[in-house]
Backbone as CSV, one residue per row, in Angstrom:
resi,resn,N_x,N_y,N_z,CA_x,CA_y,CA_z,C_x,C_y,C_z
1,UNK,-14.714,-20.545,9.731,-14.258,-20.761,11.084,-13.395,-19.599,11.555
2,UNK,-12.685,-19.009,10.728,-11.663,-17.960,11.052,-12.547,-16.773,11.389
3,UNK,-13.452,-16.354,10.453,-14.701,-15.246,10.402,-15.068,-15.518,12.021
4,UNK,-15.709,-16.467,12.396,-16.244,-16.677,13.851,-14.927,-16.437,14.734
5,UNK,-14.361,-16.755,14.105,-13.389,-16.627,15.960,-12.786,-14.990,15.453
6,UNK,-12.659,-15.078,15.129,-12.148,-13.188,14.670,-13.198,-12.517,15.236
7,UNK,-14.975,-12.578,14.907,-15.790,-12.194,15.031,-16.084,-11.967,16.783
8,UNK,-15.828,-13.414,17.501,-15.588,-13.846,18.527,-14.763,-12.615,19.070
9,UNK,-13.515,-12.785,18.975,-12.557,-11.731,19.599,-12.761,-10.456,19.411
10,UNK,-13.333,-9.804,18.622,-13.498,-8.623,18.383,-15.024,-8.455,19.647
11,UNK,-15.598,-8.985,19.317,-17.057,-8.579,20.365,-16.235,-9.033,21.894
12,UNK,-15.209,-9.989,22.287,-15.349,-10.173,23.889,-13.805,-8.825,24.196
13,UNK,-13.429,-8.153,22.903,-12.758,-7.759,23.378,-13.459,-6.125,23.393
14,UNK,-14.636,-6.136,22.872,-15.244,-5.040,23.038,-16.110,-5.221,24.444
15,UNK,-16.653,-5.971,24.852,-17.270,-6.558,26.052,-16.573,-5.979,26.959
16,UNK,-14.749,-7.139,27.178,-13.852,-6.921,28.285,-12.938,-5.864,28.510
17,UNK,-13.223,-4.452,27.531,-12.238,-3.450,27.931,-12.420,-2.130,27.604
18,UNK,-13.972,-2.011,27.296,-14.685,-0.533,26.885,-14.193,0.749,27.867
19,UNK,-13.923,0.515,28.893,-13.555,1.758,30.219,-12.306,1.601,29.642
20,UNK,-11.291,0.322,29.625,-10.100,0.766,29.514,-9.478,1.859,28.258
21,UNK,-10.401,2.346,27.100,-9.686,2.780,26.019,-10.087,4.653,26.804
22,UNK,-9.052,5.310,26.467,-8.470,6.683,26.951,-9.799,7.114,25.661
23,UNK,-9.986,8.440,26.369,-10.537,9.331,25.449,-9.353,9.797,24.907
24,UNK,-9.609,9.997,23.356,-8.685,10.395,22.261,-9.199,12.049,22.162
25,UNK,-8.305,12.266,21.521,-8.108,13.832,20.925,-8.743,14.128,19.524
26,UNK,-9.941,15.108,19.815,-10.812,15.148,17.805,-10.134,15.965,17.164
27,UNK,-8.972,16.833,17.569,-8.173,17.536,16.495,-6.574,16.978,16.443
28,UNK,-5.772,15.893,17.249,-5.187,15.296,16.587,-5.740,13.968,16.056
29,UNK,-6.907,13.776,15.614,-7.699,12.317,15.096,-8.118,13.143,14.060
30,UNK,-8.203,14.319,13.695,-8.497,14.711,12.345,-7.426,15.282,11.973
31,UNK,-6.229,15.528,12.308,-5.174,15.626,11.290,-4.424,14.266,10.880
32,UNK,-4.793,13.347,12.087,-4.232,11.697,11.537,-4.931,10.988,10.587
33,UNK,-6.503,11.557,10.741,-7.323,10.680,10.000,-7.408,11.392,7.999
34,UNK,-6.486,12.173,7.839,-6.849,12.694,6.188,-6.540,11.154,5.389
35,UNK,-5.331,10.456,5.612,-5.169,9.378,4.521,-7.018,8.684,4.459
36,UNK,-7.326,8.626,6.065,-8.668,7.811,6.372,-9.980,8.522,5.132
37,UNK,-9.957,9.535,4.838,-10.933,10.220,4.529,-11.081,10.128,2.898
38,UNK,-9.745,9.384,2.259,-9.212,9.346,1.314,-10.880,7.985,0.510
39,UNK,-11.033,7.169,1.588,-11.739,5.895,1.257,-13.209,6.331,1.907
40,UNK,-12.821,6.238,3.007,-13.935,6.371,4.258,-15.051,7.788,4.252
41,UNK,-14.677,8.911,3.704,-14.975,10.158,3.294,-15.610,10.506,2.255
42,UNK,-15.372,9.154,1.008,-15.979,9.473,-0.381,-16.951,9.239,-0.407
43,UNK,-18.203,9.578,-0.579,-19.949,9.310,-0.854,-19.701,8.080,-2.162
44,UNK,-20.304,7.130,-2.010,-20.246,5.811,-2.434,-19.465,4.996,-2.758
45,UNK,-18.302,5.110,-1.481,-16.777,4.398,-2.225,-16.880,3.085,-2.394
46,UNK,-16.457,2.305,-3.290,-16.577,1.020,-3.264,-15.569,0.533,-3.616
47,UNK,-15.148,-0.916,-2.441,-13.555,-1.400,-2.868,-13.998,-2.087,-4.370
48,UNK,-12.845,-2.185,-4.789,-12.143,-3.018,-5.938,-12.699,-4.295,-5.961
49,UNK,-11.716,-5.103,-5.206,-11.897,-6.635,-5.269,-11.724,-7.121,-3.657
50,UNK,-12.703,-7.722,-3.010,-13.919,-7.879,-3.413,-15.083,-6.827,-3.130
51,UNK,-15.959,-6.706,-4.047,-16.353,-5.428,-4.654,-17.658,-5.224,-3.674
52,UNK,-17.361,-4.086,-2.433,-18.521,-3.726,-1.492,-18.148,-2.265,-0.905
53,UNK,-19.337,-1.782,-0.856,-19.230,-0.203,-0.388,-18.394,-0.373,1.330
54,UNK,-17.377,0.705,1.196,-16.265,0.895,2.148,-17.167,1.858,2.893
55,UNK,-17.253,1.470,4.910,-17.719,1.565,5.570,-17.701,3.134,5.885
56,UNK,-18.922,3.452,6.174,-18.521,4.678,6.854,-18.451,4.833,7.920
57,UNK,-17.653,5.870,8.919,-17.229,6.039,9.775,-17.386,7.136,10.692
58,UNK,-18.142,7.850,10.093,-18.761,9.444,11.063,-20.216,9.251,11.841
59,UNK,-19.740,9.375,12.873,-21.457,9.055,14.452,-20.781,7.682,14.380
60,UNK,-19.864,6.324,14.357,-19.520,5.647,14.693,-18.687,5.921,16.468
61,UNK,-19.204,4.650,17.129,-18.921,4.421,18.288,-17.596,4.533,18.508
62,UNK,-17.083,5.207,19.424,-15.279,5.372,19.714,-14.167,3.784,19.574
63,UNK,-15.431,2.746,20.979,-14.915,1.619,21.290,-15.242,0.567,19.383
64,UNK,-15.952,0.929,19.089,-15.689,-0.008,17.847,-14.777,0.314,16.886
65,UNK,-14.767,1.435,16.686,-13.031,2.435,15.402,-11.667,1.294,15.914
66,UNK,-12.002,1.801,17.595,-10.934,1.270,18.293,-10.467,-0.143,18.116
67,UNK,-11.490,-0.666,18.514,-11.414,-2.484,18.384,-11.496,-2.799,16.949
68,UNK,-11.521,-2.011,15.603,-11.736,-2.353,14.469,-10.171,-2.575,14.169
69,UNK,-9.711,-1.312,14.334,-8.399,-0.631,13.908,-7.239,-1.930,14.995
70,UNK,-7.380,-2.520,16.134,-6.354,-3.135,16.674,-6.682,-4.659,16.643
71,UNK,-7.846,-5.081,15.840,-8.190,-6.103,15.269,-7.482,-6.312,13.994
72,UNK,-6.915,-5.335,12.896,-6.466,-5.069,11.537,-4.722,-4.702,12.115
73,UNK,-4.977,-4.035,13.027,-3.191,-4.609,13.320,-2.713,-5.369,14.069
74,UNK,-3.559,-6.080,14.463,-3.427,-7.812,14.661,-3.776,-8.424,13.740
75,UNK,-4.075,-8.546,12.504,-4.132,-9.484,11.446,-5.255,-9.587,11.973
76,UNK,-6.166,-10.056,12.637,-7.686,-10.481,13.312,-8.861,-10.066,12.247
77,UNK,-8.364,-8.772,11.305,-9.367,-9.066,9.962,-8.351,-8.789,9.155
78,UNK,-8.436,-9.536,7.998,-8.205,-9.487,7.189,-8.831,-8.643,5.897
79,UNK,-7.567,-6.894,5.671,-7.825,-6.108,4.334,-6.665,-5.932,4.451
80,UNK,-5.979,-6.095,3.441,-4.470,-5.960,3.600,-3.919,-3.891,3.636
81,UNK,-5.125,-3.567,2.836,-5.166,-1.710,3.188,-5.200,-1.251,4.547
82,UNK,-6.172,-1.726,5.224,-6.178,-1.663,6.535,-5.227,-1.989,7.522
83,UNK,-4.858,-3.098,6.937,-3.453,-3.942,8.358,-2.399,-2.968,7.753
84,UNK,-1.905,-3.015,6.600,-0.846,-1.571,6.741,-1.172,-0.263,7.313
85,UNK,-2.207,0.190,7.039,-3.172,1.228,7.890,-3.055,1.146,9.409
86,UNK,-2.872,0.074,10.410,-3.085,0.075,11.065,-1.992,-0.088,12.029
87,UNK,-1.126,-0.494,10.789,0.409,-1.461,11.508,1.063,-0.644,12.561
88,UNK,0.967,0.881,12.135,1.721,1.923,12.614,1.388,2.924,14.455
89,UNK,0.288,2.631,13.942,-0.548,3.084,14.807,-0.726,2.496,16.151
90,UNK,-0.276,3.827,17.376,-0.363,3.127,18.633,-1.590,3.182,19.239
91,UNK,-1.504,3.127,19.840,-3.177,3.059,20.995,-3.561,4.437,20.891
92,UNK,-2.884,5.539,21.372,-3.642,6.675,21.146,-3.573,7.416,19.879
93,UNK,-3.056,6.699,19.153,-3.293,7.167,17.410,-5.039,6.342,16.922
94,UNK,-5.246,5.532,17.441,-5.921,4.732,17.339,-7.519,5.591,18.146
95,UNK,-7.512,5.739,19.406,-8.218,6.522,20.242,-8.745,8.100,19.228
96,UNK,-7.283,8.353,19.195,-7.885,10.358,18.344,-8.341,10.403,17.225
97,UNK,-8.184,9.174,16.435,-8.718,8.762,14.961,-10.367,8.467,15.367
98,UNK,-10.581,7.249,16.454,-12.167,6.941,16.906,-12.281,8.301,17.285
99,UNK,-11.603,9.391,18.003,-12.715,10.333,18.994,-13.132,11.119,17.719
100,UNK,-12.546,11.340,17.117,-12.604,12.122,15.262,-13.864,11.913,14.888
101,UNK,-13.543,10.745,14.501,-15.082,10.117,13.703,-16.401,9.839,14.104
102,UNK,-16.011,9.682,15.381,-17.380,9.329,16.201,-17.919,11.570,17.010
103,UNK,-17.267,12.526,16.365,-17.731,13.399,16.929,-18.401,13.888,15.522
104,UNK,-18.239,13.337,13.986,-18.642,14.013,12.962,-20.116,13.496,13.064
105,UNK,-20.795,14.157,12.622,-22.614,13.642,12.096,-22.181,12.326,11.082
106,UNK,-23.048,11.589,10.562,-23.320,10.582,10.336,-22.629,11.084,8.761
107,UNK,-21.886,10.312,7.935,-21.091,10.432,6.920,-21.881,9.513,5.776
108,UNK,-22.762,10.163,4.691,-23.361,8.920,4.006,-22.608,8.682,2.773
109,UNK,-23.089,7.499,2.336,-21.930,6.874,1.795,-23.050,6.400,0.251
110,UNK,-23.987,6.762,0.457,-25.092,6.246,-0.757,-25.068,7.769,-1.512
């Protein structure tokens, strides 16, 4: 039930506010994003527990980084790496990190 309504909020809040997110900055989103590159960067990273290949993030959409990252510092998903990851981070830390990732070619992870 939590999965659905999390799931829920994340898609109507991608729906209700795609114009509103600022274009971010790809060279301060790649000096913010090195901790990111640490997980997200490694060719077949796979978390720990519970045990699934960690997403990649290069040719990813700006508005989804965005709505991922202020979904995780809203508690709205639950990785406890991420919600500290995210805790800090304002809106346009958030923006230059998506414009980053979404300007690299496709990052494979296999």
């Amino acid at each position: 039930m939590i999965r659905a309504l999390c799931c829920a909020a994340l898609i109507a809040s991608t729906v209700a506010a795609p114009s509103a997110m600022a274009a971010g900055d790809v060279e301060n989103g790649r000096l913010q994003a090195q901790t990111c590159m640490g997980c997200h960067g490694a060719p077949g990273m796979r978390n720990a527990y519970p045990g699934y290949r960690v997403p990649k993030l290069g040719g990813q959409h700006v508005d989804y980084i965005v709505n991922a990252l202020q979904a995780y510092k809203n508690k709205l998903r639950s990785h406890p790496t991420m919600q500290a990851q995210a805790a800090d981070m304002s809106d346009e830390d958030m923006a230059d990190v998506a414009a980053y990732f979404s300007s690299l070619k496709d990052i494979k992870t296999e």
